[in-house]
C-alpha positions as CSV (number, residue, x, y, z in Angstrom):
1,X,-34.9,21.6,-18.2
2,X,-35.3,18.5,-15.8
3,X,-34.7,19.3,-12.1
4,X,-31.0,17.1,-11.4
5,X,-31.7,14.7,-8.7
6,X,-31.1,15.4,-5.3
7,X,-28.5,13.7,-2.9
8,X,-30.7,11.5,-1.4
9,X,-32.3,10.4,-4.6
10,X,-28.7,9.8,-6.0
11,X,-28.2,7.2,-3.0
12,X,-31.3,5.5,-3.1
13,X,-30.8,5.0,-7.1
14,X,-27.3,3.3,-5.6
15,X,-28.9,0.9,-3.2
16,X,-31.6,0.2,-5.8
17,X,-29.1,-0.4,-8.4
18,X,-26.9,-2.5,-6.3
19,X,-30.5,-5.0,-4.7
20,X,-31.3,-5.6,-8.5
21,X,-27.6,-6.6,-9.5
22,X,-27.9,-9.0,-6.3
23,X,-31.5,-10.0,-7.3
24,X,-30.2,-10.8,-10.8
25,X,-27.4,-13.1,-9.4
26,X,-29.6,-14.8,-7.6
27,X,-27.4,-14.4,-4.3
28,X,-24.1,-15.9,-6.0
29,X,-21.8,-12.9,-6.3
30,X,-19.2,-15.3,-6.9
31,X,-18.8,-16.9,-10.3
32,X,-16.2,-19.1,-12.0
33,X,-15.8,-17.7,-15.8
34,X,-12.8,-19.9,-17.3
35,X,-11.5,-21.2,-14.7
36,X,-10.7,-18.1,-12.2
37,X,-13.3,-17.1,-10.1
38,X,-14.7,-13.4,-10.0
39,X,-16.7,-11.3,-8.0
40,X,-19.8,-10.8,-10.3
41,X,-21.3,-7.8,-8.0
42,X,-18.1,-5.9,-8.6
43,X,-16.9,-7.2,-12.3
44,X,-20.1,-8.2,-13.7
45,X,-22.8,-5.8,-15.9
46,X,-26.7,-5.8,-16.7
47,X,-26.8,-7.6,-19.9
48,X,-29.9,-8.3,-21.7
49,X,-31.5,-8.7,-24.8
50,X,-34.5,-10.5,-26.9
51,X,-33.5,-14.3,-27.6
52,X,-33.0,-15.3,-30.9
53,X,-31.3,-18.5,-31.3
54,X,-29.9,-20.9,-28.6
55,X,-26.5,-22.4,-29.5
56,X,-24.8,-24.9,-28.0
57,X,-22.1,-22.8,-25.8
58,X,-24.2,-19.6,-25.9
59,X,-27.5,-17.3,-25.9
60,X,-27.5,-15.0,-29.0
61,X,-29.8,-11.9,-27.6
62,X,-30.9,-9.0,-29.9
63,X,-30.6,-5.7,-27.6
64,X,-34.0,-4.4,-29.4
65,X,-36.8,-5.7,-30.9
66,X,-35.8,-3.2,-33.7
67,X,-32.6,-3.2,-33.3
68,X,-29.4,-4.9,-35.4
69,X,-27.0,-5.3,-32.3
70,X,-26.5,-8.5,-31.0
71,X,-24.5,-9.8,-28.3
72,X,-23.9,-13.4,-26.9
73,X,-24.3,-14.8,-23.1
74,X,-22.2,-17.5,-22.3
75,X,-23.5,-20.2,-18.8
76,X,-27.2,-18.3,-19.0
77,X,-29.2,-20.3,-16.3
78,X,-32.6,-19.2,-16.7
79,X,-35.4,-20.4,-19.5
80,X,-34.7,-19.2,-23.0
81,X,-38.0,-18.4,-25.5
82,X,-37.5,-17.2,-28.8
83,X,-38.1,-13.4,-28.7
84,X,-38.5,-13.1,-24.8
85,X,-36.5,-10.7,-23.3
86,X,-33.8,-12.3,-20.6
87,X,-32.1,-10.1,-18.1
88,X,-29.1,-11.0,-16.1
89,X,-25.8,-9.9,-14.8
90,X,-22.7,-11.2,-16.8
91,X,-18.8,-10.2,-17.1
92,X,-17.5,-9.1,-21.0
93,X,-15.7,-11.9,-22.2
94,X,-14.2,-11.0,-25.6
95,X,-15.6,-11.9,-29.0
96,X,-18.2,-14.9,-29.8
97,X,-18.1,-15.7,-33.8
98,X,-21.6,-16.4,-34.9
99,X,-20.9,-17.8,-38.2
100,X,-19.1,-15.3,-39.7
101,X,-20.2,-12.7,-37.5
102,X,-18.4,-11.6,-34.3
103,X,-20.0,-10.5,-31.6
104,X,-19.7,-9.3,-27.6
105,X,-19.5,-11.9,-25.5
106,X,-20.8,-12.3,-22.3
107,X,-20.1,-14.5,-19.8
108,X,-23.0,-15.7,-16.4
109,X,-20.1,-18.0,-14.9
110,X,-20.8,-21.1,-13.4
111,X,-22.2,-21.0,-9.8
112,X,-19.7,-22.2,-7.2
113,X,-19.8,-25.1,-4.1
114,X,-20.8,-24.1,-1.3
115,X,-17.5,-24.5,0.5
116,X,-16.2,-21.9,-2.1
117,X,-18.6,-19.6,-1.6
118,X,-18.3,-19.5,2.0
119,X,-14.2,-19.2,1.3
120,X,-14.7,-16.3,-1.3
121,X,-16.9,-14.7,1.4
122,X,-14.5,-14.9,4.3
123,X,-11.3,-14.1,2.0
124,X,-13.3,-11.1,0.8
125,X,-14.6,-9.8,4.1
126,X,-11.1,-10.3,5.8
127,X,-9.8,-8.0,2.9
128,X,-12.1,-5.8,3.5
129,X,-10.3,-5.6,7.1
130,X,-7.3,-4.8,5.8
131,X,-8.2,-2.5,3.5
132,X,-9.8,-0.9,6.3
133,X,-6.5,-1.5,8.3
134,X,-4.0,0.0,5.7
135,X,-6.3,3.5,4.8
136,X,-6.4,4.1,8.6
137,X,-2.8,3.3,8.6
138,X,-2.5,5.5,5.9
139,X,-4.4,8.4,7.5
140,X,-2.5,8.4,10.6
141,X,0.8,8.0,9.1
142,X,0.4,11.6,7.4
143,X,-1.3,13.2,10.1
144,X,2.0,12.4,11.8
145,X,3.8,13.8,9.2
146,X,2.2,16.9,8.8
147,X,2.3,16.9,12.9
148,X,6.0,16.5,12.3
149,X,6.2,19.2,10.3
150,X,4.7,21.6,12.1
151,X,6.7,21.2,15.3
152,X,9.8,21.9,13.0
153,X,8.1,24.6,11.6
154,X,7.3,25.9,14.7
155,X,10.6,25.3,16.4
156,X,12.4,27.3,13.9
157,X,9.5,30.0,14.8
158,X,10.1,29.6,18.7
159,X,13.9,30.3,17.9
160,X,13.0,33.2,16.0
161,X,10.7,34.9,18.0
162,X,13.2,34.2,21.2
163,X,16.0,36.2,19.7
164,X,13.4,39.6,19.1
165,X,11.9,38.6,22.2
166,X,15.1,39.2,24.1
167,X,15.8,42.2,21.8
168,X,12.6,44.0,23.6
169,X,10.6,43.1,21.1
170,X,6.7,43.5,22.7
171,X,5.3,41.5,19.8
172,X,7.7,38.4,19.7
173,X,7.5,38.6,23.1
174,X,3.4,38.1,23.1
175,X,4.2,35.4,20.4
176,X,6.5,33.3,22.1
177,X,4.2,33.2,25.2
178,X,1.8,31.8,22.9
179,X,3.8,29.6,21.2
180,X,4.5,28.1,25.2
181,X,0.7,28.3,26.3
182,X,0.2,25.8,23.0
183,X,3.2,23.9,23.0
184,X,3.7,25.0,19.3
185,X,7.3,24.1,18.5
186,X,8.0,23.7,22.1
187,X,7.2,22.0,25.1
188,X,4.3,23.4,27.0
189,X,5.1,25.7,29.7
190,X,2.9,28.5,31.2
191,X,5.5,29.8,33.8
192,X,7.4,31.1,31.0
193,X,4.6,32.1,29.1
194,X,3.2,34.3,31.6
195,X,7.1,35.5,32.2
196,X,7.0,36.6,27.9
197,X,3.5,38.4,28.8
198,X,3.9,40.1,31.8
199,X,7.1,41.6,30.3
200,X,5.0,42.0,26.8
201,X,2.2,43.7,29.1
202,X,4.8,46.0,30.7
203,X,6.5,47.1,27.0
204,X,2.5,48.5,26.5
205,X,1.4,45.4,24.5
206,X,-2.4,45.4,25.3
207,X,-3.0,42.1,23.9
208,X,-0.4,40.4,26.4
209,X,-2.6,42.0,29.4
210,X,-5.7,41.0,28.0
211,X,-4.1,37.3,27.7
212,X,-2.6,37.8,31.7
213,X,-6.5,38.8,32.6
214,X,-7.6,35.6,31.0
215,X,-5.4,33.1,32.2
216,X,-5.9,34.8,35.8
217,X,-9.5,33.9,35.9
């Protein structure tokens, strides 16, 4: 059984995957296939094939020498030889009918102006910002929640543990000095924390003395 690749091997295949799709574009990620333009890097697949006839609006390419699977490229820019295998990056287009045949269609798109290039670039990198922008956002909007609910949570516990405390209850006593030490469902106070363990401590509780030895030192 072949050893599955490691982590590290799994991320350089990504890089290396990623520098031939941007090889294969020849640096123009951004492509105009009818009309609307497209992100090729993101939208686009390897495509290739042998040639075997040039039309007028496309490549048809046999996917194996010995294969019967054809496909056909629309706006392929590099040289096309009968029988030479062409490799590029393209976005599926729908069908092509070859005659009677139909087959998948491919489309290179056409390369744009400089100007909007440079305006794809920006537009892209900005949303990259935001997208950035809106999952921090995100994150921090339910850590607030979940902070949110914990301090009820923990209120309703502090209003719990006060009525046993006051019963002469050692334990809820300990807790509730706790609960003040960490400002957990309250605000934090250490004065009446260390009133909850001293009285803990005097009930016999051994873990409120060990906690009135700590915060002495």
């Amino acid at each position: 059984m072949p050893t599955p690749p490691t982590s590290a091997q799994q991320a350089k295949a990504k890089v290396d995957a990623a520098k031939a799709k941007v090889d294969a574009l020849g640096g123009h990620i951004f492509r105009r296939v009818d009309g609307k333009i497209y992100n090729l890097f993101q939208t686009g697949v390897f495509v290739g094939g042998y040639v075997q006839g040039v039309r007028d609006d496309a490549l048809i390419v046999r996917t194996g020498q010995d294969s019967g699977d054809y496909r056909a490229i629309k706006n392929y820019k590099g040289e096309a030889v009968a029988d030479k295998y062409i490799y590029t990056v393209a976005m599926r287009n729908g069908i092509y009918t070859d005659g009677n045949t139909p087959l998948e269609l491919y489309d290179c798109g056409t390369i744009l102006s400089p100007d909007e290039e440079r305006q794809q670039e920006q537009a892209t990198r900005e949303k990259m910002v935001a997208d950035a922008k809106a999952k921090a956002d995100a994150v921090t909007a339910l850590r607030e929640a979940q902070r949110q609910k914990s301090f009820i949570i923990n209120s309703n516990e502090v209003v719990r543990l006060s009525l046993e405390a006051t019963n002469g209850s050692a334990a809820a006593q300990y807790s509730l000095a706790l609960h003040y030490l960490d400002g957990r469902g309250c605000e934090t106070n250490k004065d009446l924390a260390v009133h909850w363990l001293k009285i803990a401590s005097d009930g016999g509780y051994f873990g409120a003395s060990n906690k009135l030895a700590e915060l002495n030192h």
